[in-house]
C-alpha positions in Angstrom: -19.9 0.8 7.9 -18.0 1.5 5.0 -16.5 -0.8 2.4 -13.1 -1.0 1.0 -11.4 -3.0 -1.7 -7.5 -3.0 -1.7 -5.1 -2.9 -4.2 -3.4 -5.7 -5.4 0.6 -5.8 -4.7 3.2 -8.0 -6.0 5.7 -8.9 -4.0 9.3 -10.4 -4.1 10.0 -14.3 -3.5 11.9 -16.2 -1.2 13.8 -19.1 -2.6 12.1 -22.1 -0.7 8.7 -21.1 -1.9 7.4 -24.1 -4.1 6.8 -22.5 -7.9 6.0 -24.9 -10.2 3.0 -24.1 -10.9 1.0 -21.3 -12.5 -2.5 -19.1 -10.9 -5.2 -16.7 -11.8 -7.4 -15.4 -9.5 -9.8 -13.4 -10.6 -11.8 -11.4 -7.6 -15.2 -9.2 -8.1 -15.0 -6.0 -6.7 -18.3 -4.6 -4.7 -18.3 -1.5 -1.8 -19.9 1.8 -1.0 -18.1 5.0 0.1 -21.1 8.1 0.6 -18.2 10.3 -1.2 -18.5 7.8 -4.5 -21.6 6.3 -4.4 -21.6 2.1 -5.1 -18.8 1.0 -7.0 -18.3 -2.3 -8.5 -15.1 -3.9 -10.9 -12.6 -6.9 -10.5 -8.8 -7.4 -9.1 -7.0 -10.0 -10.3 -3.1 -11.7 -9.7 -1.5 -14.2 -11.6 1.9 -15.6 -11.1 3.9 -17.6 -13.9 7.0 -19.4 -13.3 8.9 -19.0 -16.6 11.2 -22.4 -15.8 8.7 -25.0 -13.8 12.3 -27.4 -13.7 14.0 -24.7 -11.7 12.7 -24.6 -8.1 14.8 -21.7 -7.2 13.1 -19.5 -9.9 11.1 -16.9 -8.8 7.6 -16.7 -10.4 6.9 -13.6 -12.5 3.8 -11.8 -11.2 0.8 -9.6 -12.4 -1.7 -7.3 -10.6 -4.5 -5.3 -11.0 -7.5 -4.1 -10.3 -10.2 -1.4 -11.9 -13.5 -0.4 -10.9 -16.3 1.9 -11.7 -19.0 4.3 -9.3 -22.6 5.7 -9.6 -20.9 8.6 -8.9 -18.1 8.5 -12.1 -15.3 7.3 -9.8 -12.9 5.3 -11.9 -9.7 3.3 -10.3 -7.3 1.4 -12.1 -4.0 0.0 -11.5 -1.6 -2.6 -13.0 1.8 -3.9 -11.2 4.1 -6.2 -13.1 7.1 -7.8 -10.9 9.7 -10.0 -13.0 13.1 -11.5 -12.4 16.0 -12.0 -14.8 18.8 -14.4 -14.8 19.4 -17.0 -11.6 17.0 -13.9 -10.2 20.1 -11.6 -10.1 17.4 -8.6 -10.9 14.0 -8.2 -10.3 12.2 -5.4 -12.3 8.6 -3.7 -10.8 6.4 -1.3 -12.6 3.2 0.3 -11.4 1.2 2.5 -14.1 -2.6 4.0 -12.2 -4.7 5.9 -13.1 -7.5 7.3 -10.4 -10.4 9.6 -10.8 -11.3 9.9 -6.7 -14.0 11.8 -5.2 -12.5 12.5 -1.9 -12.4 14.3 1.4 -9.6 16.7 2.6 -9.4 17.4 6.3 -6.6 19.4 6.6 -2.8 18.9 7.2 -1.8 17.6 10.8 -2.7 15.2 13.6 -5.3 16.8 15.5 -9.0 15.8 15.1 -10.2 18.6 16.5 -9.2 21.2 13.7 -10.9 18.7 11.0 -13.4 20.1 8.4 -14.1 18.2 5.5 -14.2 19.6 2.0 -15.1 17.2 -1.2 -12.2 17.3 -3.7 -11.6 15.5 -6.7 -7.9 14.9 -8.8 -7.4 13.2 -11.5 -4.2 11.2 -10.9 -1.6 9.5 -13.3 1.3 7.8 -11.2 4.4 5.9 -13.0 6.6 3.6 -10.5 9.3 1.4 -11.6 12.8 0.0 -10.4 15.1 -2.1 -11.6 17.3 -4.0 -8.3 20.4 -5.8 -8.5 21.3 -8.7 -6.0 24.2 -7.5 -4.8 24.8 -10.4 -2.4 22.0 -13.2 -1.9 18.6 -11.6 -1.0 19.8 -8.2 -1.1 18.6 -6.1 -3.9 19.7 -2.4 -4.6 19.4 0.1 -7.4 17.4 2.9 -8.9 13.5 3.6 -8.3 11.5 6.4 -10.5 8.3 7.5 -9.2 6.1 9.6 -11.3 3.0 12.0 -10.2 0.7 14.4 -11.7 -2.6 15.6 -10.6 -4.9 17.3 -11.9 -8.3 19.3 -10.0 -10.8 18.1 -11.3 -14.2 18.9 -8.6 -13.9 21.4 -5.6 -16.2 23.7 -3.2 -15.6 27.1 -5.2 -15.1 28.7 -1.4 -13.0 26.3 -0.4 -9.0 25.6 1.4 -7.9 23.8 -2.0 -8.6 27.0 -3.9 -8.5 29.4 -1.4 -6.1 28.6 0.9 -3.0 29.0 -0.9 -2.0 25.1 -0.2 1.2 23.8 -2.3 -0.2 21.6 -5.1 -4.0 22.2 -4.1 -4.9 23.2 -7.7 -2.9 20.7 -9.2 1.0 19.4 -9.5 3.4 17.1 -11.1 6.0 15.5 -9.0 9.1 13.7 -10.7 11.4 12.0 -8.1 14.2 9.4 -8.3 16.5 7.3 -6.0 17.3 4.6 -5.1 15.6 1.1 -3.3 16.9 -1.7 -1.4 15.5 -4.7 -0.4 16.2 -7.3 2.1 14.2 -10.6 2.3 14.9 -13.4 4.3 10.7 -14.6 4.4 10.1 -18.3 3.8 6.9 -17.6 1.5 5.6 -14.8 -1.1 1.9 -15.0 -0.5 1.7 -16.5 3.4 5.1 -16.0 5.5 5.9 -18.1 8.4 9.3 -16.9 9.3 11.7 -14.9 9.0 12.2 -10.9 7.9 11.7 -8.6 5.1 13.2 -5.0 4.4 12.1 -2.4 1.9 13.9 1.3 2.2 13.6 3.9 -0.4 15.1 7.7 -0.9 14.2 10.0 -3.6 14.9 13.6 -4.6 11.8 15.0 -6.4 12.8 17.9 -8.7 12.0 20.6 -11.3 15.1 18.8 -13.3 13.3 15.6 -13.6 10.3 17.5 -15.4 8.3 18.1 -11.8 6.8 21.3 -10.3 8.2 21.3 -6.9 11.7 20.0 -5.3 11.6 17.6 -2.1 13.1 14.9 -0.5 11.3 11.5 1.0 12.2 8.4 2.7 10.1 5.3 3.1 11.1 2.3 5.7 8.7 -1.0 5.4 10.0 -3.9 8.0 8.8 -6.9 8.8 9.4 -9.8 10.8 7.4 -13.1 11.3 7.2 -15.8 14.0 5.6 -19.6 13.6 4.2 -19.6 17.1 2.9 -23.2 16.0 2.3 -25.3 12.9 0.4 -22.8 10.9 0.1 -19.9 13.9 2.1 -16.8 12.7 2.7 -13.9 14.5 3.8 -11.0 11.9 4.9 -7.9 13.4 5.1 -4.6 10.7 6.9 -1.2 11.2 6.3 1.6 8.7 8.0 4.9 8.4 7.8 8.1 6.0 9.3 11.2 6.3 9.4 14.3 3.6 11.4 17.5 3.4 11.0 20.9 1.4 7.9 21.9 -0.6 6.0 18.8 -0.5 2.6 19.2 -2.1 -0.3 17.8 -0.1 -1.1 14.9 -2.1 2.6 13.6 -1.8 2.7 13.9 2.3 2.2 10.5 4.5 -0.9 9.5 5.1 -2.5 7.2 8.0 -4.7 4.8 6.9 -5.0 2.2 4.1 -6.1 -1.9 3.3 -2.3 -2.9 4.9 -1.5 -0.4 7.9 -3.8 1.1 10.2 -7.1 -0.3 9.0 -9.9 1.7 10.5 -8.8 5.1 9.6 -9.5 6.7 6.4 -6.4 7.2 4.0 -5.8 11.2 4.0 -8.1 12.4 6.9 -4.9 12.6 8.5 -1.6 13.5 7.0 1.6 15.6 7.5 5.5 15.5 6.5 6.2 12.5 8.5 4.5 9.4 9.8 5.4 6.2 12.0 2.9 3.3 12.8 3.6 -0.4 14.0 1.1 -3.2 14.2 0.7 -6.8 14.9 -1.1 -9.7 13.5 -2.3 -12.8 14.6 -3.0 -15.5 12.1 -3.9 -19.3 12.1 -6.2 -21.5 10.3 -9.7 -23.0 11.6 -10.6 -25.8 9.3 -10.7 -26.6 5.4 -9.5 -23.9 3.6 -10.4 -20.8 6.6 -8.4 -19.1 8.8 -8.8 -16.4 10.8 -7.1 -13.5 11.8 -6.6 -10.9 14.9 -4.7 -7.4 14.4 -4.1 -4.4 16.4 -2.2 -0.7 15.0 -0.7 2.3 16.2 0.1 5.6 14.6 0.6 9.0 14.1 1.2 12.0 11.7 4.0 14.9 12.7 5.2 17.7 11.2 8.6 17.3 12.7 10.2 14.9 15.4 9.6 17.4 18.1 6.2 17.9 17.5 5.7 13.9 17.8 3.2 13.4 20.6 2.2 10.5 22.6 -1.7 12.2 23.0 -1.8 12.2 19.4 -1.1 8.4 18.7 -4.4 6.7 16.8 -5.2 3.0 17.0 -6.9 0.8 15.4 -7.5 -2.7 15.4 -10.0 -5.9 14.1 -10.9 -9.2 12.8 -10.5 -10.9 9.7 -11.2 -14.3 7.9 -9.5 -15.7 5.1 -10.0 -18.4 2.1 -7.2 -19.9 0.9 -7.3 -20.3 -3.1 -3.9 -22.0 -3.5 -3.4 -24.4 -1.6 0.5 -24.8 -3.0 0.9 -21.3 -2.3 -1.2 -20.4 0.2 -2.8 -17.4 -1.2 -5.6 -16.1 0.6 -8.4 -13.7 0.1 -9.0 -11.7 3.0 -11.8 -10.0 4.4 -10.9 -7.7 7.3 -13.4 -5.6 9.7 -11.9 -3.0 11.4 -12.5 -0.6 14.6 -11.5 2.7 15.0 -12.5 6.1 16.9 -13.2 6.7 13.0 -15.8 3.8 12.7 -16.0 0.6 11.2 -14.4 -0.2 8.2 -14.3 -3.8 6.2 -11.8 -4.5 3.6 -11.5 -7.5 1.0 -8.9 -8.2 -1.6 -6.3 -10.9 -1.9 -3.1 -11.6 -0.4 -2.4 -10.5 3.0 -2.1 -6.9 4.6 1.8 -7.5 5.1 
């Protein structure tokens, strides 16, 4: 069994959310990964609403997490998501820093060519926007998204230094584009109802100080459905596709704390990737609930290489606390089941 904590993400705000007041929530951080030893640290969120007479404001949110392994891993990561005016812009910045001991397995989606090699980057990542609300809970405008890494550990008779992989022995990647968001959901923490869009293109370049020139394209949708008073069934699509010299750290990758839990992020990875899943939530008594959840993937080189046979799935159990009431924010702890063995995540808010 292996342990994961999540990373803590803002997200944007639908206007009948109640916001009048303010939260902290502090969360210790505890898990073991045999690449990085035990690990331990703390997440946090806190929200703010900047004008508690104004209902319709959005709350201003802040993110983060940082922890620490026996074997000198080092994560942090803070996300900052504001609005201005009668939230006519909403600005979002990321800034992470990650010293990972990890596993490459190769690029595509076939478990049988799989050999793992230890690896270890040092990686700096910059993200910010800045949306406009072009009409009522439609945002648009430009998104920057820096990367650099840099090798840090590696088998000396190894693919990352041998095997003549783009970026393998380090790159910097300097992309921008532009975002749009759609949200029509009836809650920020705990949706009900209701849909939520998130698209993004960017052109990576050598003229925006980067190593390498690419194109990607992110899809996030969502929809939820109140089955009953409290019983939500949320239903997620996700879709990312790259084009031209995309270094191996920058190519989709299966797996993570909000799609496809079970598989490892980055045992399987390629130019393009699709996955859907399901969720089934409802509370049990107090302040529990419980949850029920099923994925499906895959990673392809190109749309005529996608495969049925290949498809992975995933799928598990999870229980939640709910620490605002108000806002019903949740911590979650989630075990999932794959072909890739167990895996248990915990972090707050929930997986989409």
């Amino acid at each position: 069994m292996v342990l994961f904590i999540a990373i803590v993400k803002a997200q944007s705000l639908d206007e009948n959310v109640t916001v009048s007041k303010d939260g902290f929530y502090p969360v210790p951080v505890l898990f073991y990964l045999p690449n990085t030893g035990y690990a331990f640290g703390a997440a946090f969120l806190y929200y703010n609403n900047p004008e508690p007479g104004n209902p319709n404001r959005f709350p201003d949110i802040i993110g983060g997490f940082g922890t620490y392994s026996t074997k000198k891993q080092v994560q942090g990561s803070i996300r900052v998501n504001r609005f201005f005016g009668n939230n006519d812009y909403r600005f979002d910045l990321e800034i992470s820093y990650y010293r990972t001991p990890d596993e490459f397995w190769g690029i595509g989606p076939d478990p049988n060519t799989k050999v793992k090699e230890d690896v270890t980057y040092n990686q700096y990542r910059v993200k910010v926007d800045f949306l406009t609300a072009v009409v009522k809970r439609l945002y648009i405008g430009p998104y920057y998204w820096f990367e650099k890494f840099v090798l840090s550990d590696y088998e000396p008779d190894g693919v990352i230094v041998q095997g003549g992989l783009l970026g393998a022995l380090g790159v910097t990647t300097s992309g921008a584009g532009i975002e749009m968001i759609l949200d029509y959901r009836d809650s920020l923490f705990f949706p009900t109802k209701g849909t939520f869009t998130d698209v993004k293109a960017l052109f990576y370049s050598k003229a925006f100080g980067g190593d390498v020139n690419f194109f990607r394209f992110d899809l996030d949708a969502r929809y939820y459905i109140e089955l009953t008073k409290g019983q939500v069934l949320a239903l997620n699509t996700l879709f990312n596709s790259t084009a031209g010299d995309v270094p191996i750290q920058m190519l989709p990758k299966l797996g993570s704390h909000q799609m496809m839990r079970g598989y490892p992020m980055g045992k399987y990875l390629d130019k393009n990737l699709w996955a859907v899943q399901a969720e089934y939530r409802r509370p049990l008594f107090w302040r529990l609930g419980a949850s029920a959840f099923i994925g499906v993937g895959q990673v392809f080189p190109k749309f005529s290489k996608f495969s049925v046979d290949d498809l992975k799935i995933a799928g598990g159990l999870g229980l939640r606390y709910m620490l605002d009431k108000e806002q019903h924010l949740n911590v979650r702890l989630d075990i999932a089941q794959s072909r890739e063995g167990t895996y248990v995540y915990f972090t707050i808010q929930e997986a989409f």
